[in-house]
N, C-alpha and C positions, 0 to 999 in steps of 0.2 A: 516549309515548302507550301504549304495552306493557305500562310498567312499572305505568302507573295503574289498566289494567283490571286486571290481577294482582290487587294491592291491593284495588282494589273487588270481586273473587270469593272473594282468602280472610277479607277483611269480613262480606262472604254469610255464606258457609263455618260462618263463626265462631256467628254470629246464630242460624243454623238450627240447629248442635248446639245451643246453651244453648239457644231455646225445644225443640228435643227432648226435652233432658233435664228439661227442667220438667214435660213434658206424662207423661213416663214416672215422674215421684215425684208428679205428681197422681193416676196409675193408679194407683200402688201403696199410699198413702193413701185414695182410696178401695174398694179394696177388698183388704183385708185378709189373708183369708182367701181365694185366688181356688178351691178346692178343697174349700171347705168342704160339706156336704151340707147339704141343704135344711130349713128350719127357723126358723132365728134371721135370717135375713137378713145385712147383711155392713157394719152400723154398727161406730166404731171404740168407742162405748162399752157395745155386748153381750159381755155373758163368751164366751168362748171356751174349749168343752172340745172336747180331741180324745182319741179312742180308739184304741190300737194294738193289736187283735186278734193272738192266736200265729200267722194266719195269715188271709189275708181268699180269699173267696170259696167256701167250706164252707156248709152250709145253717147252723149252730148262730149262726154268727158274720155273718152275714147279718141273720139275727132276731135279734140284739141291735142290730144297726144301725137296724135297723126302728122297735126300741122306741125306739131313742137318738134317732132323728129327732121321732117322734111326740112326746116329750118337750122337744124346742128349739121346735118348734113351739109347744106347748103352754104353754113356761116361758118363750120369747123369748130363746134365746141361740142362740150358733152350737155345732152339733156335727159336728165332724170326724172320720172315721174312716178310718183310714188303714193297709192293714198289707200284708203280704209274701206272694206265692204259694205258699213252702214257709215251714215250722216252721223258722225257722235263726234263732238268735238272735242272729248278726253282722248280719244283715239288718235284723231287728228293731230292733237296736241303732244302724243306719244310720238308718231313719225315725225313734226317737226323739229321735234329734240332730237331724233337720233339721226338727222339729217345736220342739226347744228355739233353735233360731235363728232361729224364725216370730213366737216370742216368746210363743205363745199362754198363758192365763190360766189352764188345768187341765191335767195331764195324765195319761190312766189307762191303763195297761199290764195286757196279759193276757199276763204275760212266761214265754217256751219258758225261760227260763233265770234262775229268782232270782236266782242268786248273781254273773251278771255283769249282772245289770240293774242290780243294787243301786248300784253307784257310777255308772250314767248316771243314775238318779232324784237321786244326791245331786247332779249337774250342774245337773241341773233347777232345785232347789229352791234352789242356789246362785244362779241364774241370776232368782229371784223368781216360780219357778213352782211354784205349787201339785201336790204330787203325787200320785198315788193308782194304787190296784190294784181289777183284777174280773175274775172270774171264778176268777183263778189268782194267788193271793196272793206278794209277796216280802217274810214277815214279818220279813229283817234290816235291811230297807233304810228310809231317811225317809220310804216312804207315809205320807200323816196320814189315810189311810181305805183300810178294804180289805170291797170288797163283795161280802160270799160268798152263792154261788146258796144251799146249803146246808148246815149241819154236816159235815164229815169222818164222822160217826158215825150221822146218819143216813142219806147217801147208802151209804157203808160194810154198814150193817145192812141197808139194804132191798135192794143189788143179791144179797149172801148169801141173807138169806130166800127171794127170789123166785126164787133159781135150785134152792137147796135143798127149794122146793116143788113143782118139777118133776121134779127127783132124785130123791125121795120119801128126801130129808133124809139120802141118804150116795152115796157115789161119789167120783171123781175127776175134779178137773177144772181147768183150766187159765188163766189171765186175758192176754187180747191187749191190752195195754198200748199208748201213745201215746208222748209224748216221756219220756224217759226221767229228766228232772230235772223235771218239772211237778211241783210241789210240791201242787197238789188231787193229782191222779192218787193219786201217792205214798201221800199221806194215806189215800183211800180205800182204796189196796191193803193197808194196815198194819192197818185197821179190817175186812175182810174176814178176813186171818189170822187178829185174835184171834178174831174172831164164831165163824169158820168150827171153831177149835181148840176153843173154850168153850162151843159150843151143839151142834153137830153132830160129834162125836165121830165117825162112821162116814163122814166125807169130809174132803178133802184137797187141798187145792192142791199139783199136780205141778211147776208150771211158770208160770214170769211171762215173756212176751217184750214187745218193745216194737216196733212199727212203723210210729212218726212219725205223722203223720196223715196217711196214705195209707190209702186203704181198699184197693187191690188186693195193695197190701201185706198187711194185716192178712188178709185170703182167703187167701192162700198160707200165711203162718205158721198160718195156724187149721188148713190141711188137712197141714200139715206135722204139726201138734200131733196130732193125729188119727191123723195111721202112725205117728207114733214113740208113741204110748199107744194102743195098738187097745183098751185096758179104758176109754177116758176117754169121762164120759155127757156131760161141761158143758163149757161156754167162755165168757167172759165177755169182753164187749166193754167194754174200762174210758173210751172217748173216741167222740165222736161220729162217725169213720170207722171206728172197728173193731167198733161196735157191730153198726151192716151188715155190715161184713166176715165177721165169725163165723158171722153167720145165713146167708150167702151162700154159703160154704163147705159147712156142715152142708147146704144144699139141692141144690147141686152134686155133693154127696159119695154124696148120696143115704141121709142119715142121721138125715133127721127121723123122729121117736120116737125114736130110738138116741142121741142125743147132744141134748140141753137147752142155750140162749143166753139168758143175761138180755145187759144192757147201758145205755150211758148213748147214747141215741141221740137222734135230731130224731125226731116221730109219722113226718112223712111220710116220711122215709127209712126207716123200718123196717115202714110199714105192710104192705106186702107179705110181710114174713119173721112177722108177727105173726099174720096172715089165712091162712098155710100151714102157721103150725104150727113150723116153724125158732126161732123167737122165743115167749119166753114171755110176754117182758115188755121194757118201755120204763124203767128209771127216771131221771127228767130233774126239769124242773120251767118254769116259764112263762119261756122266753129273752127274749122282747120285756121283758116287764115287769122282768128282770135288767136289759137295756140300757137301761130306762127310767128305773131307780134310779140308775145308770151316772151318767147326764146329770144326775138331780138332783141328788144329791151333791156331783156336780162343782160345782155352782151354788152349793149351800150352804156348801162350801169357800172359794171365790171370793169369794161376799159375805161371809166371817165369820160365817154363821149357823151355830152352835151346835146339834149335834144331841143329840136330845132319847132318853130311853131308849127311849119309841116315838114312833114318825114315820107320819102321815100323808101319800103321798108322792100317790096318785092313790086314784079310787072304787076300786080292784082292790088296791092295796097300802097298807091301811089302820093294818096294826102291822106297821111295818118295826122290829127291835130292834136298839140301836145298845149295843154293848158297848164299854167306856172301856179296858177291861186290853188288850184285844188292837187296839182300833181299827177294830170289823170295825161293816157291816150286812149285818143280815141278810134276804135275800128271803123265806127261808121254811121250811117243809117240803118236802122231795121227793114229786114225784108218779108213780106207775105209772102207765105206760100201757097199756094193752092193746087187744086187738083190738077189744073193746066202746067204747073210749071215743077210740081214736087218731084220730076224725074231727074233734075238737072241737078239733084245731089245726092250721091252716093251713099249719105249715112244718116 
C-alpha cells in the first residue's frame, strides 16, 4: 500500500514539472523581449533593434533613448536599450553578448572600445544579426551602417572657432577628453589641432587629458590644467561630462573672464555654466532625433530596404545623407548652443 502511494506522488511529481515547463516556454514565446522599452510592443514578428550606449544613464544617452522609443512607437518595432554604469568596455562587451543570445534582429553599438568590439560585431553578424554603429563609429569592423551625429570636421571646426572667439583667436588652452580610444572623440581632437595650427597661428593646444565619462573627474583634471599652466585662457570639454566639468571648474576657480570653455555638452546640463559666463558655447546637435535615426535604420536594415543617398526619415529629418564609401548617415550639421537659444531643448 506504501509502495503505491509513492508511485502515485512521484506520477504527480512528474506531471507537474512538464506542465511547468510548458507554461515557462509559453512565457518565454510570448514575450520575447521581456526588457524591452516601450514602443513596438512584444509580437514575435516585430523587428527587434537594441541599442548599447558607452554607457547608459548620462543625460546625452538618455535623449537618444528617447528618440529611439519615439521612433518604435512610431515605426512599430521593438527598441531595446541597454548599456553599463561605467564606460568599460569588457562590460560593454558582456551586454552585447547576452543581447547576441536574445537573438535579437539589429544590433547598434556606441562602442568605449572599436578595436575589441570589432570581433564581438563579427559574432553578431555570424550569429544572423544585422549590425550597426551610432554615435561612435568602429569603422574596422562588419557594421553595415554607421550613424554619424556629425562630420569629424565640422564638430572639429566649430568647437575651435567657438572657443577661439572667446580667446580673441590666440592663447593657450587645453582639451578634457573622454575615453581614451572613442574613435568620434579622437577624430574631432585631430580636426581641432590642424584647425587650431592652420587658422589660428597665435594659439596652441598645451595638453589633451582624458577623464572617462566622469564629470567630477573632468572638474579635478580642468583645475589641475589650470595650476600646472597659470597662462591657460581655454579648456575645452570634448564629451558630454567633461563639457560641465570644465565650466564647473573655471567657476569654482573663480576664473570666469580669465579662462574660456567651449564643449560638446546636453543644453540643460550646461545651461547654467552658459547664463554665468563659464561657458561660451554648447556645440552638440538634436540627440533625440540621432536616436531616432538609430531606430530607423535599424529597421531599414532588417527589412532589406536600401538606403537611398537622401532619406526622409521624420517631418524633422528630411535629408538624411547616406554615404556608400564609408557606410555612414548622416544627422546633420552641428549646432551651437548658447545661452540665447539653450532653452529650446529639453535635455
Amino acid at each position: 500500500m506504501m509502495r503505491t502511494i509513492t508511485g502515485g506522488r512521484r506520477s504527480l511529481a512528474t506531471a507537474l514539472a512538464v506542465a511547468l515547463a510548458g507554461i515557462v516556454a509559453l512565457a518565454g514565446c510570448t514575450q520575447k523581449n521581456p526588457d524591452a522599452a516601450a514602443g513596438g510592443g512584444g509580437g514575435e514578428d516585430r523587428v527587434t533593434v537594441a541599442f548599447v550606449p558607452k554607457l547608459q544613464g548620462i543625460p546625452y544617452f538618455e535623449a537618444m533613448n528617447t528618440g529611439g522609443r519615439q521612433a518604435a512607437q512610431d515605426l512599430g518595432i521593438e527598441w531595446i536599450y541597454r548599456g553599463g554604469t561605467t564606460a568599460d568596455p569588457g562590460a560593454q562587451t558582456d551586454i552585447v553578448n547576452s543581447l547576441i543570445q536574445q537573438r535579437v534582429d539589429v544590433l547598434v553599438v556606441a562602442p568605449n572600445d572599436p578595436d575589441s568590439m570589432a570581433p564581438v560585431l563579427q559574432e553578431a553578424k555570424d550569429a544572423g544579426i544585422h549590425v550597426m554603429t551610432s554615435d561612435t563609429d568602429a569603422p574596422g569592423s562588419v557594421r553595415e551602417a554607421f550613424v554619424n551625429q556629425a562630420t569629424a570636421e565640422g564638430v572639429g571646426t566649430a568647437l575651435t572657432d567657438s572657443l577661439m572667439t572667446a580667446m580673441g583667436g590666440s592663447g593657450k588652452y587645453a582639451i578634457v577628453s573622454c575615453g581614451q580610444t572613442a574613435a568620434n572623440l579622437n577624430s574631432w581632437i585631430e580636426v581641432q589641432r590642424r584647425v587650431t595650427a592652420e587658422k589660428y597661428p597665435g594659439a596652441q593646444i598645451v595638453d589633451v587629458v582624458y577623464a572617462g565619462e566622469d564629470e567630477a573627474r573632468s572638474v579635478a583634471m580642468a583645475k589641475d590644467l589650470m595650476n600646472a599652466h597659470p597662462d591657460l585662457t581655454g579648456l575645452v570639454g570634448e564629451c558630454t561630462a567633461s563639457a560641465p566639468g570644465v565650466a564647473k571648474a573655471v567657476t569654482e576657480a573663480g576664473k570666469v573672464g580669465q579662462v574660456f570653455t567651449v564643449g560638446l555638452g546636453t543644453p540643460q546640463s550646461m545651461k547654467q555654466y552658459l547664463e554665468n559666463g563659464s561657458s561660451s558655447a554648447a556645440i552638440l546637435w538634436d540627440v533625440e532625433q540621432l536616436g531616432y535615426l538609430t531606430a530607423w535604420a535599424g529597421k531599414q536594415l532588417a527589412s532589406g530596404t536600401p538606403f537611398q543617398a537622401t532619406n526622409k526619415v521624420n517631418d524633422s529629418l528630411t535629408a538624411v545623407q547616406w554615404t556608400e564609401s564609408d557606410k555612414s548617415l548622416l544627422l546633420g550639421n552641428p549646432l551651437q548652443i548658447t545661452k540665447d537659444n539653450v532653452d529650446q531643448y529639453n535635455y
